[in-house]
N, CA, C and O atoms as a GROMACS GRO file, in nm:
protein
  200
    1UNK      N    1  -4.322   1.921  -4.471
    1UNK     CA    2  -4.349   1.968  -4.603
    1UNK      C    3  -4.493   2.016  -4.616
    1UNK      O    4  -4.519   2.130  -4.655
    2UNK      N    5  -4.598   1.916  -4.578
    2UNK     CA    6  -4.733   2.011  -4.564
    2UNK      C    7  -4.707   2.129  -4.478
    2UNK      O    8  -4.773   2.226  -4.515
    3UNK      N    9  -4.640   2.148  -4.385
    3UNK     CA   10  -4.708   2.312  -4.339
    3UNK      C   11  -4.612   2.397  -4.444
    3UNK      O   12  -4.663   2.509  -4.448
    4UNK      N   13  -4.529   2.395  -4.506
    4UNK     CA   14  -4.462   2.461  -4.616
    4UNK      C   15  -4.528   2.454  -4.705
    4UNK      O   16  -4.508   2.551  -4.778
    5UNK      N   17  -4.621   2.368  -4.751
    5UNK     CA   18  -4.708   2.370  -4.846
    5UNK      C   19  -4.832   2.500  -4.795
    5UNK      O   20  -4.838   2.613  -4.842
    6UNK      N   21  -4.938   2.434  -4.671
    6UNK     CA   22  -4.991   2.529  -4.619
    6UNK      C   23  -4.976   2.675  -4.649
    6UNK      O   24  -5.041   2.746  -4.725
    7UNK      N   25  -4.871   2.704  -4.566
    7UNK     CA   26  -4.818   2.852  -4.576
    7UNK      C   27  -4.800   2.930  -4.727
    7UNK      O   28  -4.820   3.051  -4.738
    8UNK      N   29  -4.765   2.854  -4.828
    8UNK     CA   30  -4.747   2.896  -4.914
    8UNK      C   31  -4.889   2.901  -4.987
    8UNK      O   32  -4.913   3.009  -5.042
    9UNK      N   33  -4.969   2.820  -4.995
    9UNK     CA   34  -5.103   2.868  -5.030
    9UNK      C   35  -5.177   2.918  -4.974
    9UNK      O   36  -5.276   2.945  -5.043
   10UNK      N   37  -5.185   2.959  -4.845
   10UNK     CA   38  -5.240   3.046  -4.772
   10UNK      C   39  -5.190   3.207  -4.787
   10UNK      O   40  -5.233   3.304  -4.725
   11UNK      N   41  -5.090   3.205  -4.884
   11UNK     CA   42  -5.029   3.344  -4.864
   11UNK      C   43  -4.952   3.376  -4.802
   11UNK      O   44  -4.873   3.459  -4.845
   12UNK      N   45  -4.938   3.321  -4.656
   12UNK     CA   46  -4.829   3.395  -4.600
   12UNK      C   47  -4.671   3.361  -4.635
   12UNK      O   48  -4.577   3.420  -4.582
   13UNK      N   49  -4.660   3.272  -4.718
   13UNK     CA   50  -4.515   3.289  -4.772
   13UNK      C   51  -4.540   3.284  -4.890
   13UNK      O   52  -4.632   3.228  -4.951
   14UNK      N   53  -4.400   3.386  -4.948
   14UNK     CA   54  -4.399   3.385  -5.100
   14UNK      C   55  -4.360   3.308  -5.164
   14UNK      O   56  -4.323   3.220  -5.087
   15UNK      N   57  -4.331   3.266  -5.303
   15UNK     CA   58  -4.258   3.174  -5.372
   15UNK      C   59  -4.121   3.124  -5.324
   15UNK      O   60  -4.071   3.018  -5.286
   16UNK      N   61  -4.078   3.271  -5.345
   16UNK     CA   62  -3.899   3.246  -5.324
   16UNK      C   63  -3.919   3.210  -5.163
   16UNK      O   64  -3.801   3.239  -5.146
   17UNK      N   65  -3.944   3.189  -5.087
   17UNK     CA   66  -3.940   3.207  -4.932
   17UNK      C   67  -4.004   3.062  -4.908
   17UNK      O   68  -3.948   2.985  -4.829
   18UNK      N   69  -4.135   3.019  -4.981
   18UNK     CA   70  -4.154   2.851  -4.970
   18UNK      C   71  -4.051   2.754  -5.024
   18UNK      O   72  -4.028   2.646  -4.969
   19UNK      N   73  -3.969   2.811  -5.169
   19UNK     CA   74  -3.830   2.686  -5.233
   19UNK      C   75  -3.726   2.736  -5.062
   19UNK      O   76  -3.683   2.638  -5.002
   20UNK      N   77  -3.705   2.834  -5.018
   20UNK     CA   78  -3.586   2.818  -4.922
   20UNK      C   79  -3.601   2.723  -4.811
   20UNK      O   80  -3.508   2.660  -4.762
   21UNK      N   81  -3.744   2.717  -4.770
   21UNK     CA   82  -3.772   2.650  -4.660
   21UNK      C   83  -3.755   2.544  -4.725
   21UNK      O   84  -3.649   2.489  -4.693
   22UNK      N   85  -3.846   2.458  -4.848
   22UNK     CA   86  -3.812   2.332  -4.888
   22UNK      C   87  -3.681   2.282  -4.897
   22UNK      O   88  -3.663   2.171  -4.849
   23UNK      N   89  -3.570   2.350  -4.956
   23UNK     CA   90  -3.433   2.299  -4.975
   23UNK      C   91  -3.397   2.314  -4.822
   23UNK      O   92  -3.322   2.221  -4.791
   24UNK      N   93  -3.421   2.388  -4.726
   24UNK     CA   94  -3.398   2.335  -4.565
   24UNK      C   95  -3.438   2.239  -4.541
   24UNK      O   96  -3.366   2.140  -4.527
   25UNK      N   97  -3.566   2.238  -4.528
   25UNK     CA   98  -3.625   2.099  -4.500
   25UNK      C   99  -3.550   1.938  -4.544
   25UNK      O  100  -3.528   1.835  -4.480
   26UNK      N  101  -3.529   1.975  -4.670
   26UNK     CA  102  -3.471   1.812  -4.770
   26UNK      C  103  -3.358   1.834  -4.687
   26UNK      O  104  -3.347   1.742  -4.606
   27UNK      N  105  -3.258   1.931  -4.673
   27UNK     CA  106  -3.137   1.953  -4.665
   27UNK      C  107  -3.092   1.853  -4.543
   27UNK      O  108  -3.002   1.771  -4.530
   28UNK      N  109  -3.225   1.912  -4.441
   28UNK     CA  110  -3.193   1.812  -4.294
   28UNK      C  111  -3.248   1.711  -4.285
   28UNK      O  112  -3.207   1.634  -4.198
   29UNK      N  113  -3.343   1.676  -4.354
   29UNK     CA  114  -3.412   1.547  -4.387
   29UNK      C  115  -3.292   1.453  -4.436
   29UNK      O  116  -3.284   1.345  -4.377
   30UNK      N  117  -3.203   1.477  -4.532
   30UNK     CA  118  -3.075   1.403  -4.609
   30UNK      C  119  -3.001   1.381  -4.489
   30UNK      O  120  -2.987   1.273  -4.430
   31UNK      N  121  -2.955   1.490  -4.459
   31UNK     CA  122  -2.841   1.473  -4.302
   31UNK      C  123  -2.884   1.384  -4.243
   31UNK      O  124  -2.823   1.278  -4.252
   32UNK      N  125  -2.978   1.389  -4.177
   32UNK     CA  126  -3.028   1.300  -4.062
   32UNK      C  127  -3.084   1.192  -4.141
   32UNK      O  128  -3.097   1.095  -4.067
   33UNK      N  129  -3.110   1.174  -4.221
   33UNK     CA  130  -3.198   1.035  -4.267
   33UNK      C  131  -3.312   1.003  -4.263
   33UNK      O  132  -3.346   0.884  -4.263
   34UNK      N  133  -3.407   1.117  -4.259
   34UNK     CA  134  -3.529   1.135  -4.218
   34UNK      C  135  -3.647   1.100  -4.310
   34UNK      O  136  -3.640   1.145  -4.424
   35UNK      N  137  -3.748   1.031  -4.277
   35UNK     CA  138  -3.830   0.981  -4.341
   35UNK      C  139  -3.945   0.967  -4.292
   35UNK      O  140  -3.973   0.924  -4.180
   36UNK      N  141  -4.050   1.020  -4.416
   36UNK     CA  142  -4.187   1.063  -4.343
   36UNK      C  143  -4.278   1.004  -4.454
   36UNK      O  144  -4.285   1.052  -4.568
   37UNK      N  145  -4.352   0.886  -4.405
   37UNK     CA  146  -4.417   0.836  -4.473
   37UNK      C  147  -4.588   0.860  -4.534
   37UNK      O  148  -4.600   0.767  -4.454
   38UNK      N  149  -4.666   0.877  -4.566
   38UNK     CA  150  -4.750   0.886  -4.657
   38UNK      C  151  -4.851   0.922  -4.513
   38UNK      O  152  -4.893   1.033  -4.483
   39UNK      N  153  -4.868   0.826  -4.457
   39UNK     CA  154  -4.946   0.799  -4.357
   39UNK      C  155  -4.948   0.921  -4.260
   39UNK      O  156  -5.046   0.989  -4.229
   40UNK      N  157  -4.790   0.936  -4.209
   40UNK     CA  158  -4.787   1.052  -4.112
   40UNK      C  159  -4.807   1.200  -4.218
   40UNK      O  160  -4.851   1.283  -4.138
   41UNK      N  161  -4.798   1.258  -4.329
   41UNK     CA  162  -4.876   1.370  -4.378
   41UNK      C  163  -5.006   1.357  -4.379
   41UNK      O  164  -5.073   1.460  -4.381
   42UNK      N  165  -5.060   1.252  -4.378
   42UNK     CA  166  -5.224   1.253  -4.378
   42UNK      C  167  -5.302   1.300  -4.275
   42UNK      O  168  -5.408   1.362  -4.272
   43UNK      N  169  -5.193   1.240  -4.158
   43UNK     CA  170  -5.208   1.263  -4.023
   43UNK      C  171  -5.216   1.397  -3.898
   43UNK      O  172  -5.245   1.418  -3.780
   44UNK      N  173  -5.148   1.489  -4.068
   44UNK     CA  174  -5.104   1.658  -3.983
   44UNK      C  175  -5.302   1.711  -4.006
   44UNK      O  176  -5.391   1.698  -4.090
   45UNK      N  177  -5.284   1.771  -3.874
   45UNK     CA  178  -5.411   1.879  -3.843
   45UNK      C  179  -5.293   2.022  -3.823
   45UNK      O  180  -5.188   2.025  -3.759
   46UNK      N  181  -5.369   2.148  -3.915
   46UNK     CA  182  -5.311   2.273  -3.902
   46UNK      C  183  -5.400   2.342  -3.820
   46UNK      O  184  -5.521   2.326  -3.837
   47UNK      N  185  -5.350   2.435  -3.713
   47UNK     CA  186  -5.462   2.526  -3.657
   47UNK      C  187  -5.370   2.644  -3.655
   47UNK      O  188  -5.262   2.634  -3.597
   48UNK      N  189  -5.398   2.736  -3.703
   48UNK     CA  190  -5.331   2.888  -3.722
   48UNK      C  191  -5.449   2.996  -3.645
   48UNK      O  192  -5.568   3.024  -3.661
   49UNK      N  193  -5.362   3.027  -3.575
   49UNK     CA  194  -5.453   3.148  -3.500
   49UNK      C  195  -5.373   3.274  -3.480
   49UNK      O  196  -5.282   3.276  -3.397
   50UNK      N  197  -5.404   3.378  -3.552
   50UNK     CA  198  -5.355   3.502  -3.534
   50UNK      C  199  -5.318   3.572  -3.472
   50UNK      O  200  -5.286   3.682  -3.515
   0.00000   0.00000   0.00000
């Protein structure tokens, strides 16, 4: 969810194009049972290189 966040305030994704990825994201997060606690988002480093 942070790099969907990322991306979307960085510009390179648009509105409609950050909700699609989010409802993917939850979508397989639900399926699988996936759970990401507080600790491990704190934990993401982004490096984007062009």
């Amino acid at each position: 969810m942070f790099c969907r966040s990322y991306l979307y305030v960085a510009g390179i994704l648009t509105n409609a194009e950050e909700e699609k990825v989010l409802s993917r994201i939850k979508k397989y997060q639900d399926q699988h049972q996936i759970v990401i606690t507080e600790e491990q988002l704190d934990s993401v480093e982004v490096i984007y290189k062009d």
